[in-house]
N, C-alpha and C positions, 0 to 999 in steps of 0.2 A: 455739487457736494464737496470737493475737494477745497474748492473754495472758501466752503466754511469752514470746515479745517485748519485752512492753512490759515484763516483770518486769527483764531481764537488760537492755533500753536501753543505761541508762544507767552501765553498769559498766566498769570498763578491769578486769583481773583483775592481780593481782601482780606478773606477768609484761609487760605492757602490753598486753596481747589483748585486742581487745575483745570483751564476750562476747554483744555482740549481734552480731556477725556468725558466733556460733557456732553451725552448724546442729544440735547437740545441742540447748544453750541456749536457741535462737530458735523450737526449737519446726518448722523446715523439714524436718528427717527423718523424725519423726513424721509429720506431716500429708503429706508424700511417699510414705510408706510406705501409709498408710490411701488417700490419692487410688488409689494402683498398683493395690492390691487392690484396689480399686472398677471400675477401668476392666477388670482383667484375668476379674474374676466378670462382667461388664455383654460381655464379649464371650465368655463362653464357654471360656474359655482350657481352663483344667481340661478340656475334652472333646476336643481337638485338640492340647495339647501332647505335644510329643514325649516315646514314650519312658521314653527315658533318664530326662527331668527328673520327679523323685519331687516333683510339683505339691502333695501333700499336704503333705509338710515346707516347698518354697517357702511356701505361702500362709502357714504359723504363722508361717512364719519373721516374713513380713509382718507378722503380725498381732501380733507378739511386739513387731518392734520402732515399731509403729503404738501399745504399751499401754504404754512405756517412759517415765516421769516427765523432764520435762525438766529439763535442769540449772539450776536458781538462780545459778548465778554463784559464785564463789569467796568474792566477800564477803558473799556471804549465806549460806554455809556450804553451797557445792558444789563440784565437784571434789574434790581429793583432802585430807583430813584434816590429813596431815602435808608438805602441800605447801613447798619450803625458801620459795620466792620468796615465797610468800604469808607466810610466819612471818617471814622475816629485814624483805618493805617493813613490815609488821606492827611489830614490833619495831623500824625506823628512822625509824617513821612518817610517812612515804612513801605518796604513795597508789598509783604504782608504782615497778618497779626502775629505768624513767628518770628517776624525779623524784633521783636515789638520787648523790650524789658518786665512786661509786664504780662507777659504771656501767660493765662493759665490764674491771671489774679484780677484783673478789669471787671468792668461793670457790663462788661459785651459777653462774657465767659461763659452763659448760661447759653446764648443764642450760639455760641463760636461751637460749643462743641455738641450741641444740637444740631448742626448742619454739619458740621465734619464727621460725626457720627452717623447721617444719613445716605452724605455722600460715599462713604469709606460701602455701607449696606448694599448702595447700588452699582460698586464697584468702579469709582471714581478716585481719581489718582490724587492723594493730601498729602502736603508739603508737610512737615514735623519739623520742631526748635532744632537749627544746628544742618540742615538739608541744605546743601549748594544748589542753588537756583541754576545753575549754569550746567551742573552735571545733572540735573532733574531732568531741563531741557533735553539734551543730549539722549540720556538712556528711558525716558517715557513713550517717546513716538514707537520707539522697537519694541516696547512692553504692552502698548497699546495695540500695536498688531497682530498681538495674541489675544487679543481677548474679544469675547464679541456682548454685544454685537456691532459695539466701534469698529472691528476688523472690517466691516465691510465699505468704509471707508476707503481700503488700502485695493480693492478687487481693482481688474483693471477694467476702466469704460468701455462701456458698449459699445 
């Protein structure tokens, strides 16, 4: 888990997201996923849950998304392929769309603040026009381990 982490750090992605506070990314769903399963086997659940809940599909479900490869980041060739923000800061050479003169005016601006606006929802860390990349770095990982359920990230291994 740390590993993912540390892989994706130091990344802002295209878009200015950063992708270490992405719990794909960072590795926090995965290792959430496998912790749940663990606590829900370790009490028995399967024996007492209700029902309704077809505990056999939950647990894979768990367990499916407990074996899911973490995302690497955009610029190391994750997420999407043909991402525009990642090809157009790419092609403007930009490390992202706010570094970008045209920030806020592009032909990508409808998608750009559709996903900064979701990510911002799911409490994920966006760069803004005029943010030092360098002091983002710096003060996010310490903001990050206040918040969960990224924090569990930072617990110490078993």
């Amino acid at each position: 888990m740390r590993e993912a982490f540390e892989n994706v750090a130091g990344q802002v992605g295209g878009c200015g997201i950063w992708c270490g506070s992405c719990a794909v990314g960072n590795g926090a769903i995965l290792e959430i996923a496998r912790r749940f399963e663990e606590v829900l086997d370790a009490h028995g659940v399967r024996h007492w849950a209700p029902p309704e809940l077809d505990y056999s599909a939950f647990s894979l479900g768990l367990v499916t998304i407990g074996e899911i490869a973490a995302c690497v980041g955009c610029r190391k060739g994750g997420g999407r392929d043909d991402c525009p923000l990642r090809v157009c800061s790419v092609a403007r050479g930009v490390g992202d769309c706010t570094e970008c003169a045209d920030f806020g005016l592009c032909r990508n601006d409808e998608l750009l603040q559709h996903m900064r606006d979701g990510a911002r929802k799911a409490r994920l860390f966006v760069r803004d026009p005029g943010d030092d990349a360098g002091d983002l770095m710096k003060s996010w990982p310490e903001q990050l381990k206040a918040t969960w359920p990224s924090s569990l990230l930072f617990l110490e291994e078993r």
